[in-house]
Backbone as numpy.savetxt, mean C-alpha at the origin, in Angstrom:
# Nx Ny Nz CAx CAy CAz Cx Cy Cz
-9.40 15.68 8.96 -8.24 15.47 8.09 -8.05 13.99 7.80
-7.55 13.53 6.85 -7.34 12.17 6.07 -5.56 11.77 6.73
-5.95 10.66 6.79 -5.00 9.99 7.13 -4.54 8.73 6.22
-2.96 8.67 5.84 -2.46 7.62 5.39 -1.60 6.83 5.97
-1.25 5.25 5.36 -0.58 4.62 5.99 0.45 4.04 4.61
1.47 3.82 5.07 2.31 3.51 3.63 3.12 2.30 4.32
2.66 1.18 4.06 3.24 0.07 4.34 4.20 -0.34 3.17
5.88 -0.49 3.77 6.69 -0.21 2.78 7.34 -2.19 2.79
7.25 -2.95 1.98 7.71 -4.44 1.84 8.74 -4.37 1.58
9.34 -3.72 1.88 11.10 -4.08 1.50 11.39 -5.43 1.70
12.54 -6.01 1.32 13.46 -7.03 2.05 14.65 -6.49 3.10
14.76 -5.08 3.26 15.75 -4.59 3.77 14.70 -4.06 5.17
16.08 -4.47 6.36 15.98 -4.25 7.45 16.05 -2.29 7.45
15.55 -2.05 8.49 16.07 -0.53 8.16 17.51 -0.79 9.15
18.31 0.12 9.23 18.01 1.52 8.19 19.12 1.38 7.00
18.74 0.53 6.21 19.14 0.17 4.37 18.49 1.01 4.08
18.94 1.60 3.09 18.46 2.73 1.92 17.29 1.37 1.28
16.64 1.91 1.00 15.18 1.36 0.32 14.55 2.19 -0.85
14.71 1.72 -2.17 14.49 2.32 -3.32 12.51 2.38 -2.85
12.05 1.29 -2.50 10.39 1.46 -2.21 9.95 2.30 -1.10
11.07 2.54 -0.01 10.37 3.84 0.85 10.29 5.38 0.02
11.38 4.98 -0.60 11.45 6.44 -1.52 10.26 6.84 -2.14
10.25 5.94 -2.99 8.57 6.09 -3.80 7.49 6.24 -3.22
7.48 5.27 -1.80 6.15 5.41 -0.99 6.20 6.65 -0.03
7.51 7.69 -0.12 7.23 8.36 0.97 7.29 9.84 -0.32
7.40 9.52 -1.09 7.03 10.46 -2.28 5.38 10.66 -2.64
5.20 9.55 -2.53 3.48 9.47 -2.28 2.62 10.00 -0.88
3.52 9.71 -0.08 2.88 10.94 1.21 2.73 12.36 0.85
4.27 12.47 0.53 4.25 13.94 0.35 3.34 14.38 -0.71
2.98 13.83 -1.77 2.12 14.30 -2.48 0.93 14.57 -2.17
0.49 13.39 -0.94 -1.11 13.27 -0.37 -1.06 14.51 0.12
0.44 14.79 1.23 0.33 16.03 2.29 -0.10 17.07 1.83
0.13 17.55 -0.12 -0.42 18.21 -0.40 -1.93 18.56 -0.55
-2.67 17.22 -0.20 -4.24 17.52 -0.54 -5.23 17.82 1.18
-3.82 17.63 2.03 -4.16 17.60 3.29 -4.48 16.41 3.96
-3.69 15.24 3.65 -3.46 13.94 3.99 -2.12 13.71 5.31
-2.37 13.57 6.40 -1.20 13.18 7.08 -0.82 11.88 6.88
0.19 11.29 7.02 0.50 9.98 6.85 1.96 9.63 7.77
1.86 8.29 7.44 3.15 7.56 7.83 4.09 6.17 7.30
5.03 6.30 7.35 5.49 4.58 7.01 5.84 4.07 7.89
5.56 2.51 7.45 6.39 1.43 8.17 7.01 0.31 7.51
7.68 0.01 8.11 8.94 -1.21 7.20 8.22 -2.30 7.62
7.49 -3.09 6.92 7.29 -4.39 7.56 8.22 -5.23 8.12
9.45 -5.26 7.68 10.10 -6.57 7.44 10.72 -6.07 9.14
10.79 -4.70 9.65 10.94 -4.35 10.93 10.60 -4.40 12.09
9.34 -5.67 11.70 8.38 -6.20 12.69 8.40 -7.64 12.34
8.07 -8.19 13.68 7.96 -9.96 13.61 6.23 -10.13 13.35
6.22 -10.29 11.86 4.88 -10.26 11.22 4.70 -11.98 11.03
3.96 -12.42 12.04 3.99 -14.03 11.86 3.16 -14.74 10.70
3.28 -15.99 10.25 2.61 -16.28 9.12 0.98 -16.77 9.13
0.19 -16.57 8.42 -1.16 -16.86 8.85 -2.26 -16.02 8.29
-3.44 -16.10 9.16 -4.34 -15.56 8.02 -5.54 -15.02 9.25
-4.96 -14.79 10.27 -5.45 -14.47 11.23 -5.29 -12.92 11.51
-6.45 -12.55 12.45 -5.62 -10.90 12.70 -4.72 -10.75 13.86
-4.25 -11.83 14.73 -3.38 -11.89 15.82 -3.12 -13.11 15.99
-1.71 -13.55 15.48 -1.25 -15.21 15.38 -0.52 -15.49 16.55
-1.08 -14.78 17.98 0.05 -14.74 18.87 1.06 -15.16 19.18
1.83 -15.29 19.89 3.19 -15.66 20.47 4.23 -14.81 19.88
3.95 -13.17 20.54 4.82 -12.39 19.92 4.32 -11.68 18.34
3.39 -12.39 17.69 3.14 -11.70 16.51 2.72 -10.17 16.73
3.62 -9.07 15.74 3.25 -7.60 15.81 2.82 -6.96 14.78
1.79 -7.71 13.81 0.80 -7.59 13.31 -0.05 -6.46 14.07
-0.24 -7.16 14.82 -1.60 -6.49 15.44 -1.02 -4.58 15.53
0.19 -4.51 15.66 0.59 -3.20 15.80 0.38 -2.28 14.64
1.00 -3.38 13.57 0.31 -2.42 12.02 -1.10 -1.87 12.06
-1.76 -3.55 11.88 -3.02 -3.58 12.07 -3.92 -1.67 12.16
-3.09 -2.10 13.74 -4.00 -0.70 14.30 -3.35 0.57 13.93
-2.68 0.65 13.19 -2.31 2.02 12.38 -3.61 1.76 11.14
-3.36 0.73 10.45 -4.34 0.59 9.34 -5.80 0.73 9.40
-6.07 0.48 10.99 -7.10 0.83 10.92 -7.72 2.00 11.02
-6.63 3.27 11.26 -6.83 4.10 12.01 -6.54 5.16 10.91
-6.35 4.76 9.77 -6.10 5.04 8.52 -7.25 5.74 7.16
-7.45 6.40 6.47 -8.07 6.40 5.40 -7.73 5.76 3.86
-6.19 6.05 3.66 -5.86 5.67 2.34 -4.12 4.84 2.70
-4.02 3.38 2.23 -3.52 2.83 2.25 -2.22 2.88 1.46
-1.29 3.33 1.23 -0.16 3.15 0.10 0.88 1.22 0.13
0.28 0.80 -0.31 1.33 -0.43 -0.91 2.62 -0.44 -1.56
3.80 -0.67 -0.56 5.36 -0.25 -1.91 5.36 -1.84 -1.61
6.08 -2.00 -2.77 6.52 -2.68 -2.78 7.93 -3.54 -3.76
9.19 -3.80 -3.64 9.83 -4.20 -4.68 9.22 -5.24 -5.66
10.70 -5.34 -6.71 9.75 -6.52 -7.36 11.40 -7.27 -7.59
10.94 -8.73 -7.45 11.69 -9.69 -6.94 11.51 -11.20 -8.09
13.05 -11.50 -8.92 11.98 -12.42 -9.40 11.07 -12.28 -10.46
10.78 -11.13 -10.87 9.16 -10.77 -11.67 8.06 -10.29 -10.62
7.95 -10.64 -9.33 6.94 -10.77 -8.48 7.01 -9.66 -6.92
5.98 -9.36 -6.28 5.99 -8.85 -5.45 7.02 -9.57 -4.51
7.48 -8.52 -3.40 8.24 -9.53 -2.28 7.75 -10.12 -1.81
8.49 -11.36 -0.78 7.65 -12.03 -0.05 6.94 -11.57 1.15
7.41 -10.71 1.76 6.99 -9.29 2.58 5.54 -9.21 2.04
5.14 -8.52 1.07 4.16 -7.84 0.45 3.04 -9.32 0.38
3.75 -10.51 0.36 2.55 -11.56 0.43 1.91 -11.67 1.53
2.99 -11.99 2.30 2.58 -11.96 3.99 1.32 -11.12 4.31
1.64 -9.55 4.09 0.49 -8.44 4.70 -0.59 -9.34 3.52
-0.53 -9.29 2.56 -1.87 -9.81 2.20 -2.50 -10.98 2.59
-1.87 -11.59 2.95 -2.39 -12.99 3.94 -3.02 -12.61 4.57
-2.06 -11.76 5.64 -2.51 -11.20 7.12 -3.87 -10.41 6.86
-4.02 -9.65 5.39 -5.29 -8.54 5.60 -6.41 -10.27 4.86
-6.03 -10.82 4.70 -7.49 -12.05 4.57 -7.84 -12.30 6.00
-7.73 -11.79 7.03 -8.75 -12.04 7.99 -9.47 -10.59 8.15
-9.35 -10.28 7.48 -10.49 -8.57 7.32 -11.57 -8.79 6.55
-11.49 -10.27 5.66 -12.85 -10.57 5.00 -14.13 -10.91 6.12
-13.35 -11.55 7.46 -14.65 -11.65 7.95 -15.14 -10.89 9.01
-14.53 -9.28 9.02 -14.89 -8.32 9.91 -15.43 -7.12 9.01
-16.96 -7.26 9.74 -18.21 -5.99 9.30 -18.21 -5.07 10.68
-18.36 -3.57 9.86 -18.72 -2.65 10.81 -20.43 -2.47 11.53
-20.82 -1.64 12.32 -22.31 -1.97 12.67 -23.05 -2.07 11.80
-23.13 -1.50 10.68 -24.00 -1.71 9.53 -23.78 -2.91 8.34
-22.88 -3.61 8.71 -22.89 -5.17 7.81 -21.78 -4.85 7.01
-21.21 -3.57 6.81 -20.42 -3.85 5.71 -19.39 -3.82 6.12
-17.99 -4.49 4.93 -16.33 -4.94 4.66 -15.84 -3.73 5.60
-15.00 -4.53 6.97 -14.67 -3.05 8.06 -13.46 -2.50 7.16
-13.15 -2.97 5.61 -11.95 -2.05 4.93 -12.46 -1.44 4.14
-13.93 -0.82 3.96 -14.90 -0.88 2.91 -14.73 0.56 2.65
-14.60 1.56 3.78 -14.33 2.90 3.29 -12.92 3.54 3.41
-12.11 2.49 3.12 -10.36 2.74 2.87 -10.40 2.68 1.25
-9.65 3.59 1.20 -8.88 3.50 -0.03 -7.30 3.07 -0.54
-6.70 2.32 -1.48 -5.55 1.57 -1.09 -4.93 2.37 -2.86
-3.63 2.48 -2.54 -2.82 2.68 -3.76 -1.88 2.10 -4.16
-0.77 1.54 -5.12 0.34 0.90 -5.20 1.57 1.63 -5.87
2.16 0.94 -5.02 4.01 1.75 -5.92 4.53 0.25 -6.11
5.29 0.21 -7.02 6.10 -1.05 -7.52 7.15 -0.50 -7.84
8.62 -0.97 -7.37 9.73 -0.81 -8.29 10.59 -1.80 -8.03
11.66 -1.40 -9.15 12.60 -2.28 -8.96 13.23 -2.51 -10.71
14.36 -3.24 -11.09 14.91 -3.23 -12.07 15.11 -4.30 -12.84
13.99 -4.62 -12.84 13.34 -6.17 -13.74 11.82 -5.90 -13.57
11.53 -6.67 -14.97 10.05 -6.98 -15.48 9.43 -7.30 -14.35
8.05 -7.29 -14.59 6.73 -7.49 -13.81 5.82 -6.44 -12.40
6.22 -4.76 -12.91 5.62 -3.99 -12.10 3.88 -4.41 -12.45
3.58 -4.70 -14.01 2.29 -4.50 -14.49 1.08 -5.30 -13.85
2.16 -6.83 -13.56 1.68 -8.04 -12.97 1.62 -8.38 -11.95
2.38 -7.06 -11.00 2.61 -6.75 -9.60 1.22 -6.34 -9.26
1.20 -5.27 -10.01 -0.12 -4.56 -9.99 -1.39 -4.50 -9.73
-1.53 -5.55 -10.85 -2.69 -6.75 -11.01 -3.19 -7.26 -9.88
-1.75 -7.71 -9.47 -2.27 -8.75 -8.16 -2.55 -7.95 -7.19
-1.68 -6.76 -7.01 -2.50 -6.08 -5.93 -3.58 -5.34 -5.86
-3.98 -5.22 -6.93 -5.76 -4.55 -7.21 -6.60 -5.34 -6.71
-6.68 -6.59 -7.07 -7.26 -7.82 -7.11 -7.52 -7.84 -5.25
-6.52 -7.92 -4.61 -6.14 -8.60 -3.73 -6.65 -7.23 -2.41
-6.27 -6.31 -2.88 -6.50 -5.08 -1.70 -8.35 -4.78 -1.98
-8.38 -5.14 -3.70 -9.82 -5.05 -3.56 -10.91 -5.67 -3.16
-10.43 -7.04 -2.80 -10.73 -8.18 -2.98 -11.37 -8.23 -0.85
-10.59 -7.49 -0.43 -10.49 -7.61 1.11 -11.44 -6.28 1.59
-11.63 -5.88 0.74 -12.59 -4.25 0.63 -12.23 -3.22 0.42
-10.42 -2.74 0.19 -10.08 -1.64 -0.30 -10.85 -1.17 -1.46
-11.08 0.48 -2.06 -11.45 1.19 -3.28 -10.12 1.29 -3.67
-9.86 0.89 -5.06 -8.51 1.48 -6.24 -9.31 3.02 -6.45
-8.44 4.24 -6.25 -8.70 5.24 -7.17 -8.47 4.94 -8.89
-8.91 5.87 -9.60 -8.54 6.42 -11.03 -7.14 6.12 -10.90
-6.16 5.36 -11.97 -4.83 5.97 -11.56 -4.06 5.11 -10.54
-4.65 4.34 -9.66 -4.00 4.48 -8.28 -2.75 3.62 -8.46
-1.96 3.22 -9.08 -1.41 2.40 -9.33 0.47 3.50 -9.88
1.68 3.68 -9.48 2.71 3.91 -9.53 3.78 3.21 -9.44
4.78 3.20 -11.00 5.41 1.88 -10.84 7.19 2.57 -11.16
8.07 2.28 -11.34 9.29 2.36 -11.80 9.70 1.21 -12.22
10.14 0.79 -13.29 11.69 -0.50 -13.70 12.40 0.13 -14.45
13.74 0.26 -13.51 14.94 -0.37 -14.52 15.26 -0.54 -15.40
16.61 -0.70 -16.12 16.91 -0.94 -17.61 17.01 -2.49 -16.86
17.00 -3.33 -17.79 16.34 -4.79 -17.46 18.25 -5.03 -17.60
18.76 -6.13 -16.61 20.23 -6.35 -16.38 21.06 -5.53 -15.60
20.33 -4.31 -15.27 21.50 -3.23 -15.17 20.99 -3.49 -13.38
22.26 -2.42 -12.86 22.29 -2.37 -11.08 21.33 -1.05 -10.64
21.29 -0.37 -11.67 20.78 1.41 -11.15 19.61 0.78 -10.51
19.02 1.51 -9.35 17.92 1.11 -8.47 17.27 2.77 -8.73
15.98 2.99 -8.21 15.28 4.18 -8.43 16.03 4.98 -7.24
16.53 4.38 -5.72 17.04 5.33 -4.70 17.96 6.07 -5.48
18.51 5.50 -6.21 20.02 6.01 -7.27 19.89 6.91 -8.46
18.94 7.59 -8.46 18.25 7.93 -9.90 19.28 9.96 -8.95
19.40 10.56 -10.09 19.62 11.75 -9.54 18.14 12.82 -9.66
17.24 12.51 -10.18 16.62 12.77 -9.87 14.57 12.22 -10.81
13.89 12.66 -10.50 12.40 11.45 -9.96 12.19 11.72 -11.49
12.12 10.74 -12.51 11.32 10.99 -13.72 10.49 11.24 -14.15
10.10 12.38 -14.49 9.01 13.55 -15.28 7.68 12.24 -14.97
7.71 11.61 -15.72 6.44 10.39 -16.04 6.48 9.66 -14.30
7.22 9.81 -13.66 6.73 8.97 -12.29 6.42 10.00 -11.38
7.04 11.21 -11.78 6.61 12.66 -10.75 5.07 12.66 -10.88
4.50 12.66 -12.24 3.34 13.25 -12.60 2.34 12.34 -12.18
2.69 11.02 -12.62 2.09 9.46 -12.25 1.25 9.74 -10.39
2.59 10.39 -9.78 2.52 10.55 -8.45 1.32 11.33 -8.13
1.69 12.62 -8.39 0.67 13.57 -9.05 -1.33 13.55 -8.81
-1.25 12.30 -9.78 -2.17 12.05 -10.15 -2.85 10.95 -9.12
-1.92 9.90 -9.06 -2.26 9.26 -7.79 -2.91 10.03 -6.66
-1.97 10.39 -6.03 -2.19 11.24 -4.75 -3.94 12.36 -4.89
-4.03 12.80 -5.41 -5.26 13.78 -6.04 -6.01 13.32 -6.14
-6.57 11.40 -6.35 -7.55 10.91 -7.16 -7.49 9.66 -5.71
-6.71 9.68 -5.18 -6.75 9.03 -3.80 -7.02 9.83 -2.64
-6.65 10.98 -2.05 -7.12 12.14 -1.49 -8.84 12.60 -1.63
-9.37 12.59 -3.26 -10.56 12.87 -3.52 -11.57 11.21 -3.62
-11.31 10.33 -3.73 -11.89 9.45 -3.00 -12.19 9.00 -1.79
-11.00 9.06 -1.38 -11.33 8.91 0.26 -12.52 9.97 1.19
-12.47 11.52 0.73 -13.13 12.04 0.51 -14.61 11.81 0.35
-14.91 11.14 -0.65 -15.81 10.81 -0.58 -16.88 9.41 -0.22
-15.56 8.45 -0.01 -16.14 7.94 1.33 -16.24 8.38 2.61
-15.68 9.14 2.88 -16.04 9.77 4.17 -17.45 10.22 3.99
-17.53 10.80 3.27 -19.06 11.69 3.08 -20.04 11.08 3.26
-19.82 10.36 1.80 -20.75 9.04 1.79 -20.43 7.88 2.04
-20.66 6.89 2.60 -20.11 5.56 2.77 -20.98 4.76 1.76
-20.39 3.08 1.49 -21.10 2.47 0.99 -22.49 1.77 1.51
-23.86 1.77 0.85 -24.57 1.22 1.53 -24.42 0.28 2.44
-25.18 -0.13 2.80 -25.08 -1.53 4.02 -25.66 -2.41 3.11
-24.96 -4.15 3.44 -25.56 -4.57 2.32 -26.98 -5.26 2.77
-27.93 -5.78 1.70 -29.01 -5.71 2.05 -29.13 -7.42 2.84
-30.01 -7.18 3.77 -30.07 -7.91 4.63 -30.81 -9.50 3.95
């Protein structure tokens, strides 16, 4: 069975209502349908120290994610948007996953190489698209696979307070979005399992 991990960047401590757990735990449930177990975690609920290391000790609990992530098949990314921009939360873990560039499994290759990673963005201002971007770039960049699709966003009427937790109910176009995600992340992972990526050549 496939396993997910839904690392949720809030700025909110729990237990704040969080418009991005919503979305990211909407994306479980969708996986659960393909036979994906999963879980979340609040980053900001851990003392995630700054750096680029995989254990910045003195108390850093990194390493605790860490080993969910590793233990993981398909990655979910929430994240608000702040500013135009991902949170500062959501920078951090990507810091933190730049020390995964220089860990290979026995066969030479990226030890994130047969994970698959997805994104949720919301929030009620511009820049889910550019959120996006950066996190394709950046999860791909460290060895995550983007599915078809993998990418789920919500904004706002631009000025206004409504948040997506507040919505009465999930919009047709972000239900389906979900949908599609989940199915095309489920069937990739899939097939890294099966097949993995070569080893690279020596």
């Amino acid at each position: 069975m496939l396993r997910a991990l839904a690392l949720n960047c809030t700025l909110k401590p729990s237990p704040a209502a969080s418009s991005s757990e919503l979305m990211a735990q909407q994306v479980l449930d969708a996986l659960a349908g393909h036979d994906v177990t999963g879980e979340q975690v609040r980053v900001v609920d851990f003392d995630v120290r700054p750096g680029v290391e995989a254990d910045m000790g003195d108390g850093d609990q990194w390493p605790q994610i860490r080993e969910k992530l590793m233990a993981s098949d398909i990655l979910v990314f929430a994240t608000p948007t702040w500013v135009g921009h991902m949170s500062s939360v959501a920078q951090r873990v990507l810091e933190r996953l730049d020390a995964e560039l220089s860990e290979t499994d026995d066969e030479g290759r990226a030890i994130l190489a047969g994970k698959v990673a997805v994104t949720v963005v919301v929030g009620n201002e511009d820049g889910a698209h550019g959120i996006t971007a950066d996190l394709y770039q950046a999860l791909g960049d460290v060895g995550f696979s983007i599915p078809s699709q993998g990418g789920v966003y919500w904004n706002g009427e631009a000025m206004k307070t409504t948040d997506y937790k507040d919505l009465t109910a999930t919009p047709e176009k972000v239900e389906s979005t979900i949908g599609t995600l989940a199915g095309n992340a489920a069937h990739l992972a899939t097939l890294l399992k099966e097949r993995p990526y070569p080893a690279p050549p020596s």
